[in-house]
C-alpha positions as CSV (number, residue, x, y, z in Angstrom):
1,X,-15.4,20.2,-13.2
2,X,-14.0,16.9,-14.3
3,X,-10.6,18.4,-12.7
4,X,-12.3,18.2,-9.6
5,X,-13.5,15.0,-10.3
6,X,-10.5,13.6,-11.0
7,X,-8.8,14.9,-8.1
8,X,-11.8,13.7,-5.9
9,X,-11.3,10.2,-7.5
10,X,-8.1,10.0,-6.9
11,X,-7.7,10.9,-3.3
12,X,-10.1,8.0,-2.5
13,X,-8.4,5.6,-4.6
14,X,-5.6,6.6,-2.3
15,X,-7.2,6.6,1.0
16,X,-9.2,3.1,-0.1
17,X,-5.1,1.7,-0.4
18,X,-3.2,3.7,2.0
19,X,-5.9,2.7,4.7
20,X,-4.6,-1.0,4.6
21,X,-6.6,-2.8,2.0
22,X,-3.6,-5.8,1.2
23,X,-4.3,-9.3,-0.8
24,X,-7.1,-11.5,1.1
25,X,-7.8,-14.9,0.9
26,X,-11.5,-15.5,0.4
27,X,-12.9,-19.3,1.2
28,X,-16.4,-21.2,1.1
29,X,-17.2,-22.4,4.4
30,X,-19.6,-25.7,4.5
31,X,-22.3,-25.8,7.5
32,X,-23.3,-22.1,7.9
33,X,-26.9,-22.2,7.5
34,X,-28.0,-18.9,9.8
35,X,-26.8,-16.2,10.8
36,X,-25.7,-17.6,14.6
37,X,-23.5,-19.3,12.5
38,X,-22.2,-17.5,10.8
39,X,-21.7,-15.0,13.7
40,X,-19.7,-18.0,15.5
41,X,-17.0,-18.6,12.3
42,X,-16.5,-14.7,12.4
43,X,-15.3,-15.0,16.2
44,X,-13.3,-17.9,15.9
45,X,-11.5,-16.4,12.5
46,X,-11.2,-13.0,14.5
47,X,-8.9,-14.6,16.9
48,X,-6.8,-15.6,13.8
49,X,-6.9,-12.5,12.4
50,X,-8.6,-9.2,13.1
51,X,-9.3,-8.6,9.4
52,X,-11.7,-11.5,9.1
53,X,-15.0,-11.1,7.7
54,X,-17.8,-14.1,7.2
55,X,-21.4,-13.6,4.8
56,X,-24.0,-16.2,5.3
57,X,-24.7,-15.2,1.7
58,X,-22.4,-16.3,0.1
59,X,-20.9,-18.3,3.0
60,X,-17.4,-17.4,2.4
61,X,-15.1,-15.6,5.2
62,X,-12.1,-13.5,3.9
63,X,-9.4,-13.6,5.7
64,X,-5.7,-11.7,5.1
65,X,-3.4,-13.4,2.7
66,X,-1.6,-14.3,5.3
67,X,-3.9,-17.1,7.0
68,X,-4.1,-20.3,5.2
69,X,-6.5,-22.4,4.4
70,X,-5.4,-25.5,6.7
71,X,-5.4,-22.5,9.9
72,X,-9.1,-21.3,9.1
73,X,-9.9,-25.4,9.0
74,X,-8.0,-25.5,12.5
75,X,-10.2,-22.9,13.8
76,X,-13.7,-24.0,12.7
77,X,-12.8,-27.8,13.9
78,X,-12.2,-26.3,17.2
79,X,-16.3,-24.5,17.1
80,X,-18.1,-27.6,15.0
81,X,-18.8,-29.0,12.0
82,X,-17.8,-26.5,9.9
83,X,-14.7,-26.4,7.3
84,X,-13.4,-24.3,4.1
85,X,-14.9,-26.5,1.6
86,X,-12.5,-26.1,-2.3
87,X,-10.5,-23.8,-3.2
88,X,-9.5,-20.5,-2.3
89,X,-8.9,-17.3,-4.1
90,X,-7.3,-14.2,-3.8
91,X,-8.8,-10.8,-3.5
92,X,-6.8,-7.3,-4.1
93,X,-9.3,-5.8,-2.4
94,X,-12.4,-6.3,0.0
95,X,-15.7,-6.3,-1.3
96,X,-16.3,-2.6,0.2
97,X,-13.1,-1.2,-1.9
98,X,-14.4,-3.3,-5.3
99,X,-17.8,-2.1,-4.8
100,X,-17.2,1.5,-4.9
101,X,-14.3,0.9,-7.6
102,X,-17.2,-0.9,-10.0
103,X,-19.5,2.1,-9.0
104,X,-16.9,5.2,-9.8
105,X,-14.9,2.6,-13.2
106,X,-17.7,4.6,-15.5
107,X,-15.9,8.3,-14.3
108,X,-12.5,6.5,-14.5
109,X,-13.0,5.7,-17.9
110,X,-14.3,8.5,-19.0
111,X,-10.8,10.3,-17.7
């Protein structure tokens, strides 16, 4: 049983990294205050990157590693008064992937 487990764990830690999760930049982003705006940063970051994700809740947007800071700023100028507001950090993984890693980590351990 915890064979199976294992195995089962594993071949979705490998799918959740062989399906293209790579290091992300996640960012605040000042001036969001609905969800029509936050609909509005999504498409203007999805024609930086097709990867980009926005929440209103936090209002962050997560973009690959490979888009700055200074080109998500470009971007929102170009839609309004919206801009990255302080730092930004790096992610491993999206939220999706950590999710379900923080759910299964108890069976990991347990290993």
């Amino acid at each position: 049983m915890i064979c199976n487990l294992a195995i089962i764990v594993a071949e979705r830690i490998w799918n959740c990294i062989g399906s293209g999760v790579s290091l992300m930049n996640s960012m605040t982003i000042t001036g969001m205050t609905c969800a029509g705006c936050a609909r509005k940063v999504e498409a203007a970051l999805q024609n930086l990157s097709g990867d980009a994700r926005v929440t209103l809740d936090p209002p962050r947007a997560t973009v690959p590693a490979n888009v700055s800071a200074a080109m998500v700023n470009d971007a929102l100028q170009a839609i309004g008064k919206y801009r990255v507001a302080g730092p930004q950090t790096r992610e491993l993984f999206p939220d999706e992937v950590t999710a379900w890693l923080r759910s299964y980590y108890p069976l990991l351990v347990i290993m």
